[in-house]
C-alpha positions, 0 to 999 in steps of 0.5 A: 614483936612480929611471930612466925610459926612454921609447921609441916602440915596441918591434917591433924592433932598429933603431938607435934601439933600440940607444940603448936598448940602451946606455941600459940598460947605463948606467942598470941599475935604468931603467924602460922605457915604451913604447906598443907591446912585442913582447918577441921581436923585442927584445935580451935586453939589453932584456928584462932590465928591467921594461917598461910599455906605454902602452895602446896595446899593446892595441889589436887588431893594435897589434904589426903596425899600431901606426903606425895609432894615432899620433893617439892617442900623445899622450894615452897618453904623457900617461897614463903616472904618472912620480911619484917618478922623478928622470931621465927620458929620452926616445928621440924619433923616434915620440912619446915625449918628450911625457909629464909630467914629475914637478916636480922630476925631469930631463927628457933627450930623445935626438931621432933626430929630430922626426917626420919624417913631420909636418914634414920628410919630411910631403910625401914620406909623404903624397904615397906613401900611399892615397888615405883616408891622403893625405885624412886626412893634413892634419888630423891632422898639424896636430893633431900638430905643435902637440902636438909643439911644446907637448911639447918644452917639457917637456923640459930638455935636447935632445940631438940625435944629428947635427948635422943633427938639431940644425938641425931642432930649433932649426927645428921646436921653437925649441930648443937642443940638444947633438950626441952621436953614437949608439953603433956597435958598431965594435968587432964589425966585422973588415977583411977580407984582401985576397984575402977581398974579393969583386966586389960592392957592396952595400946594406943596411938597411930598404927603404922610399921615403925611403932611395930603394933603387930608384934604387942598384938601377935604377944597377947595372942600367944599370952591369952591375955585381953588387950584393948587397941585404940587408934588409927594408921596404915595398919588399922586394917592389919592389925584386925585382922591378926587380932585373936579372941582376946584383942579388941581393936577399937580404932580411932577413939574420942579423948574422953574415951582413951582416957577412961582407958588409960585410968583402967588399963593395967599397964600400957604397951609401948613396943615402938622406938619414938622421938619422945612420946607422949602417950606413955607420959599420959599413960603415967599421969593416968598412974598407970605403968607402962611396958616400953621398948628399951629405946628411944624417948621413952627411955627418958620418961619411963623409970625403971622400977618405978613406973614401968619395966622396958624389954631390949628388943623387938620380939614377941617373947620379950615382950611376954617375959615384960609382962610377966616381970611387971606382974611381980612388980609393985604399982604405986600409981600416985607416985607414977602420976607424980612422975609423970607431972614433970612432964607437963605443960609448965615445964615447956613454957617456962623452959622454952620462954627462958631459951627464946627470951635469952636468945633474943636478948643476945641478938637484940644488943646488935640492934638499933635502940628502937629495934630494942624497943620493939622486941621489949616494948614492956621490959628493961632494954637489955644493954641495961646493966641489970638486963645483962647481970641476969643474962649472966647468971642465966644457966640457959645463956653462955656469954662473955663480957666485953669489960670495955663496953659491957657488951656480949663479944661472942654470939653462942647461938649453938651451945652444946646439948644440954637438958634443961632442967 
C-alpha cells in the first residue's frame, strides 16, 4: 500500500511533528510532502523517509519566513502529484489537508486544528501584528478561508485531536469528525522523590501572545514566588525583560533538562487556551499538578481535583488565587502520573490504526479484488464474511448490510463527533 504524509512544515519538533513522528512508525514505507523542509531541526525518525517539498521550500528565506508565503500554500499543495497513492493523511494545522487526492485513494485528515490565525484566533493575529500585515490581513484571509473550506471536501474522515477541535470543524467546515488524542510520550517522564522536589513552578513551552506567557509571569511577580521559564518564541526577549527577581527565564532547554524540571517543579503553569497540549500531559506523568486556563484541550486532560486546579479567566489575580487554592490541595503524584498514561503513546496507535484500517476496508469493497490485494496483501480480504462480522461489531465503523449481497450500502466516511475510547 502506497503512504502519503502531508505536513505544513518541517522547521522543527513540536507536537504536531510528533504526529508525524508516530505516523512514520505506523506507516514505514510513507512518503512525506511538506511546503518547507529543514532536515536538521527535525528527528532522525523523520528523516529516515523520503521527503518532497512543495516549491515553496525555494523561495528566498522560506526556513526562517515561511509564514510569509502562506497566500501561496494553496496552489503548491495543489501541485503536489498524489497519482498512484492509496492513503493519503494530511497534519492540518498550516495548510495541508488541501491537495488533490487521486480518485480512488483514502483521504484521512489529523486536524490540530483549522487555521487558527484565519478564523478563531484572526483578531488576535492581526490585532498583534505591523501595520502593512494588519492592512493586508482582511483581503488575503478571506481569500484563505473559502480556500479552506473548499479544501475540506476533499477529505474523507476528520479526526480531530480533542474534543474541543472537534467543534471548530463542525463550526468552520460543517464537517464531522472523530476525537483521538495525540500520542505523549509518557512513558519518557519519571516522578520525582519526594526530597528531589525544589521551590519553584514552572512554565514551558513556545513564548508567543495566545499562550499569554506574560500574564504567569507579571502572577509571580506580585506573588514573590520563584518561577522558572524554559522555552523560546516571539516573546522570549519580553518576557526577560518583564521578569522580576524571582522569575528565571531559561530559554530554549535540551530534553533532559526540561524533564528534571518537570520531575521537580511544584506545579506546572498552563495560562494559554490550546487545541490540545501536550506539555501538561508531560507535566502529569512527571506526577506533578498542573494550574491551567479553564479552556481548551486542557480541559480534557486536567482533572479537576485530582491532578491540577483551572482559573476561569485570564488575569493575574486568577491566577494568584489558583495558586493559592493548589497549595491547600493534596498531591498525590503516583495517581497524576497514572492519569496522565492514558494519554500515551499506545492509545494513538491503537486508535488511529482501528479508524484507518476501517476506512480502508469500507472503501476497498468498491474495489477491484487485486485492488483488494494490494491494500491487504497479508490479511483476509475484506468481502470475506469474517472481514465484514468484525467491521460490523467494530464501534469505530457505522455500516449497513446489503442482505442481498452482504455488502456495505452506504459509505459513512464522516460519522459524528465522537471520543474514541
Amino acid at each position: 500500500m502506497k503512504v502519503a504524509i502531508i505536513h505544513y512544515w518541517l522547521v522543527g519538533m513540536r507536537g504536531g511533528e510528533r504526529v508525524i513522528e508516530a505516523l512514520c512508525e505506523m506507516y514505514p514505507q510513507a512518503d512525506i510532502f511538506t511546503h518547507v523542509y529543514v532536515p536538521e531541526m527535525v528527528s532522525e525518525r523523520i528523516r529516515r523517509h523520503r521527503i518532497i517539498p512543495t516549491f515553496i521550500n525555494s523561495l528566498p528565506r522560506a526556513a526562517k519566513m515561511y509564514k510569509t508565503y502562506l497566500p501561496l500554500m494553496p496552489l503548491a499543495l495543489e501541485q503536489l502529484d498524489l497519482r498512484g497513492y492509496d492513503l493519503v493523511i494530511s497534519s492540518e494545522s498550516g495548510p495541508a489537508k488541501g491537495i488533490i487526492p487521486p480518485p480512488d485513494a483514502l483521504h484521512v485528515c489529523y486536524c490540530h486544528t483549522p487555521m487558527r490565525y484565519i478564523w478563531n484566533m484572526y483578531h488576535d493575529y492581526r490585532n498583534s501584528a505591523g501595520r502593512l500585515t494588519q492592512l493586508m490581513m482582511p483581503p488575503l484571509s478571506h481569500y484563505l478561508r473559502m480556500w479552506d473550506v473548499m479544501s475540506a471536501t476533499r477529505v474523507d474522515s476528520f479526526v480531530a485531536n480533542s474534543t474541543t477541535v472537534a467543534r471548530r470543524i463542525q463550526r468552520y467546515y460543517g464537517a464531522d469528525s472523530v476525537v483521538i488524542h495525540p500520542p505523549v510520550d509518557t512513558a519518557a517522564f519519571s516522578v520525582a522523590a519526594p526530597s528531589e522536589l525544589g521551590d519553584f513552578y514552572l512554565m514551558a513551552g513556545e513564548l508567543v501572545s495566545y499562550k499569554r506567557p506574560d500574564l504567569a509571569v507579571r502572577a509571580f511577580n506580585d506573588m514573590k514566588l520563584k518561577l522558572v521559564v524554559i522555552g523560546g518564541g516571539e516573546m522570549l526577549d519580553e518576557i526577560r525583560r518583564i521578569a522580576g527577581p524571582t522569575v528565571t527565564v531559561m530559554g530554549p532547554q535540551p530534553f533532559e533538562v526540561l524533564k528534571q524540571h518537570y520531575a521537580r517543579c511544584r506545579a506546572l503553569i498552563f495560562p494559554g487556551e490550546e487545541d490540545f497540549g501536550m506539555v501538561p500531559v508531560e507535566a502529569m506523568a512527571s506526577g506533578r499538578p498542573v494550574i491551567a486556563f479553564d479552556r481548551g484541550g486542557a480541559t480534557e486532560t486536567v482533572a479537576e481535583g485530582i491532578s491540577g486546579v483551572f482559573f476561569a479567566e485570564q488575569s493575574v489575580e486568577a491566577i494568584s488565587s489558583a495558586i493559592k487554592r493548589l497549595a491547600n490541595q493534596e498531591i498525590d503524584p503516583a495517581k497524576i502520573a497514572a492519569h496522565a498514561g492514558q494519554f500515551g503513546r499506545a492509545q494513538f496507535f491503537e486508535k488511529m490504526r482501528a479508524h484507518i484500517d476501517g476506512l480502508l476496508a469500507q472503501s476497498s469493497l468498491r474495489r477491484p479484488a487485486s485492488d483488494q490485494q494490494r491494500l491487504f496483501p497479508n490479511e483476509a480480504q475484506p468481502n470475506h464474511p469474517d472481514a465484514i462480522e468484525a467491521l460490523k461489531a467494530s464501534p469505530q465503523t457505522d455500516i449497513a448490510i446489503d442482505p442481498v449481497g452482504d455488502r456495505f450500502t452506504h459509505d459513512p466516511l464522516r460519522r459524528p463527533s465522537v471520543l474514541l475510547s
